[in-house]
N, C-alpha and C positions, 0 to 999 in steps of 0.2 A: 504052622507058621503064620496064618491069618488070624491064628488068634487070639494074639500080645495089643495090636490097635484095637480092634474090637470090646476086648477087657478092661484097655484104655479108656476107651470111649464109654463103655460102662460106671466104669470106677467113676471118671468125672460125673456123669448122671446124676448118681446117686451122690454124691456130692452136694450137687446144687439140690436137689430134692431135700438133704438133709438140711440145708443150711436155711430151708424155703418152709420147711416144719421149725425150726428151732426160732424162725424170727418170726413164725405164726402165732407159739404156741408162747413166747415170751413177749409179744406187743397184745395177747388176750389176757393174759393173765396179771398185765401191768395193768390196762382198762378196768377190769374187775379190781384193782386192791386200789387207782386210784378212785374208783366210784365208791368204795367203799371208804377211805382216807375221809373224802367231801361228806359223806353221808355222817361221817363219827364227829366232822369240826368244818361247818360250813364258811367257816370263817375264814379260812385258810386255803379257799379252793382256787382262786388264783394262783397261789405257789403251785399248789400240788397237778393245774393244770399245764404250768410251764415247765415243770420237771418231766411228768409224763408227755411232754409232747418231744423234749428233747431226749427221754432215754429211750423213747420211739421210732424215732430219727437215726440212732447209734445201732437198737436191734436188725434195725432196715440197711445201715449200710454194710450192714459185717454180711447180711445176704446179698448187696449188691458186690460186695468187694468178692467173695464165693463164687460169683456169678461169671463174672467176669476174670477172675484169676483162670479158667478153666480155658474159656476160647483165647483162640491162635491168633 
């Protein structure tokens, strides 16, 4: 019977773990393709540094929103 909260409290865990790899592994992989964007057309690396900082921003809150949907 103690072990429906427990599994709870698991399942949330890994939750946020997931949600803390998926905005790691998509705010690295946005840095590398906007370094490479600036590197292909220097011209252009203000846009491409205002877009990357805002879909950076949007990776981070869907971890922060994860984060927080979990605690009581």
């Amino acid at each position: 019977m103690t072990f429906i909260p427990m599994l709870a409290e698991i399942s949330g865990s890994i939750h946020i773990a997931m949600a803390a790899l998926g905005a790691g592994l998509g705010i690295g992989i946005l840095g590398a393709k906007a370094a490479e964007a600036t590197g292909r057309n220097p011209g252009a690396s203000t846009p491409i540094l205002v877009n990357a900082i805002i879909f950076a921003a949007l990776a981070e809150g869907v971890f922060i929103l994860a984060a927080f949907a979990v605690q009581r």
